[in-house]
Steps between C-alpha positions, in 0.01 A plus 500: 500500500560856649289707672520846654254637797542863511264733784632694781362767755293321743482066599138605327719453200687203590230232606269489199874441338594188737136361425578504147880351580326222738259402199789481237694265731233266509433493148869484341758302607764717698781358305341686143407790709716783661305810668665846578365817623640863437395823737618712735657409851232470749542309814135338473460359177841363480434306819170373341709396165763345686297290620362351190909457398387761213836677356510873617630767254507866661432796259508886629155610431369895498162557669236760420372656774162662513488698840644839523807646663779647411672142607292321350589695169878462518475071563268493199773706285743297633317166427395615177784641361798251628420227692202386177772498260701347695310217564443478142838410408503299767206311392611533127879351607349199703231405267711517213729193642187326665309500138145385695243373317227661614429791766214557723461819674284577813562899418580725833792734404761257579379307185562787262885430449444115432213548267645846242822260498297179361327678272780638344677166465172350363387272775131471530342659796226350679342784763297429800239767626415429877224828538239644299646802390854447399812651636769740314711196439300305297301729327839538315605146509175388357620708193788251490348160637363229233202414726362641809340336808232634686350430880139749459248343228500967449913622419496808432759625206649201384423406093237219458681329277805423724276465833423123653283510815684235752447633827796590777744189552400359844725264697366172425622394914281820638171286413652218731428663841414296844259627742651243776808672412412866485348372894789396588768768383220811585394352833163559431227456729219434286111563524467845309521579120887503456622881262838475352619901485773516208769827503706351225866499588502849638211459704226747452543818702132650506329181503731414853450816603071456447518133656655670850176684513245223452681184612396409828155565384563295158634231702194415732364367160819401335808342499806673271806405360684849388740504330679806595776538237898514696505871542190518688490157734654672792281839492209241442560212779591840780174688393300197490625360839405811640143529321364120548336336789724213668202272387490683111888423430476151444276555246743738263823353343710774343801340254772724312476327191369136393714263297389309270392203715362743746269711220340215358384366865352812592357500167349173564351596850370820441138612452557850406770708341578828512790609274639721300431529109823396359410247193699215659290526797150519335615163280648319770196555710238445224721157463453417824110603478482694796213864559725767488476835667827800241605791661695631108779711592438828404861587409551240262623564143227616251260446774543104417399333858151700477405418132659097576231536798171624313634237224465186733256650698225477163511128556343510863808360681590789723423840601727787464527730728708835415679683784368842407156373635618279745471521935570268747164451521341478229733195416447358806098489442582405137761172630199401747205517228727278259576289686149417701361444102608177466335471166640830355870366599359114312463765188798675507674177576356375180591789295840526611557146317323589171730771499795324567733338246750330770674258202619817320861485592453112308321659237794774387738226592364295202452787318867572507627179414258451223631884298907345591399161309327647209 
């Protein structure tokens, strides 16, 4: 038994994949199972895969981009018009030898190559849509796919008939968090409501640059774990030394970027999180049942992060906040009102874990397996 992972552009396309992976290792013998994954090169997500032991295949993969410039304009022509095909018969060469059973794409350009060459040799196509509105990538490869996963009960453009609501694959580990631990590896001091501040792996410019502002005031109510994303830890810990109280520093803890291990204790020992919109964030957090305070970004492709936002937001586990209409401030008084209402965080708390489905990765696993024994 064969199967192909396909995804590539961001480690937002990666996880939900090893979630999945982790799942079909614990329900089929290794010896009758062999996982690969095809995408482009990227640094992250073949760290993350080589981790697992998956098998990495590298594809050349074109990107469409959507901002202007006249560079901009020339790498898309490029993209488009050699380095796609070329990862086509790339993809076409490799999967013609490999002959995989069964392929399941995350979409992100870099799955485009892997998923046009299946189709052609007539292997079936399972898709995976992390957001609410779908990207570029699979609104084609859903033309191709044979069934269709979806995280947001509301998809927008996919057919019905091909659709199965599942939820985004969550790392069955990240629910296994220690408070004693997060103690321990944060230094925390304890005695005030603990807010976990999440950048993704870049960090979050404007939300950093917002915190400066309003942290030494935030922090005679709070204490903060920030993650700060690599590019921005040293701006961060110079500004912030600079802007904090001798007595207010023990009470922040800026990281670049959590492991695994690290992610599910803050996880564990936080009271509040403030986060981007990304899908794998909003499911890993509604997993974990934590309030949740999304900042969408406003740049993100068809406006996904904002709509993924609103979508979770229906349920009563978090408030979004957009950055248009956001100050210092105003998110300052917001943080403080949240989190002085214990039983309005008890509610979101609860609705965060009605909306989670935290055994989907299990769920597509068996899924899977079930379609390759029919």
């Amino acid at each position: 038994m064969k199967i192909l992972f396909t995804g590539g552009g961001t480690g937002g396309h990666i996880v939900p994949l090893i979630a999945v992976m982790r799942e079909l290792q614990r329900l089929q013998s290794a010896a009758s199972l062999q996982m690969l994954y095809m995408g482009p090169k990227d640094e992250f997500g073949d760290m993350l895969l080589s981790q697992e032991g998956i098998q990495i295949l590298h594809t050349l993969a074109g990107k469409i981009r959507r901002y202007g410039g006249v560079k901009a304009m020339l790498q898309t022509f490029v993209d488009v018009f050699f380095k796609l095909p070329l990862g086509f018969l790339q993809a076409f060469w490799k999967l013609f030898f490999l002959a995989p059973d069964l392929v399941m794409s995350k979409g992100g350009y870099g799955s485009l190559p892997a998923t046009f060459a299946s189709w052609l040799l007539g292997i079936p196509i399972f898709l995976h849509e992390s957001d609410s509105v779908p990207g570029l990538a699979n609104r084609v490869a859903a033309k191709l796919s044979v069934g269709i996963f979806t995280s947001f009960p509301h998809t927008e453009r996919f057919p019905k008939q091909k659709t199965l609501l599942m939820g985004n694959p969550v790392r069955k580990e990240i629910l296994e968090g220690s408070k004693e631990d997060a103690k321990h590896f944060f230094q925390l001091q304890g005695g005030k409501p603990l807010v976990f501040i999440m950048g993704g792996s870049q960090g979050a410019q404007r939300i950093n640059e917002m915190l400066l502002i309003i942290l030494q005031d935030a922090l005679n109510t709070v204490e903060i774990i920030h993650q700060t994303g690599e590019k921005n830890y040293e701006d961060m810990k110079k500004e912030t030394e600079a802007v904090l109280s001798k007595e207010n520093r023990a009470w922040y803890h800026p990281v670049t970027f959590l492991k695994e291990t690290e992610l599910r204790d803050a996880y564990a020992v936080a009271d509040l999180i403030i986060a981007r919109a990304g899908s794998g964030s909003i499911f890993e957090i509604a997993a974990i049942g934590k309030p949740a305070i999304l900042i969408p970004l406003p740049e993100s492709a068809q406006n996904h992060q904002v709509k993924n936002a609103y979508e979770y937001a229906k349920t009563g586990a978090a408030i979004v906040l957009e950055e248009a209409n956001l100050t210092p401030h105003f998110f300052l008084e917001k943080l403080k009102d949240l989190l002085q209402n214990s039983q309005e965080l008890e509610k979101m708390s609860l609705a965060s874990k009605t909306f989670a489905k935290p055994d989907s990765a299990r769920t597509i696993a068996r899924y899977l397996l079930e379609y390759l024994a029919k």
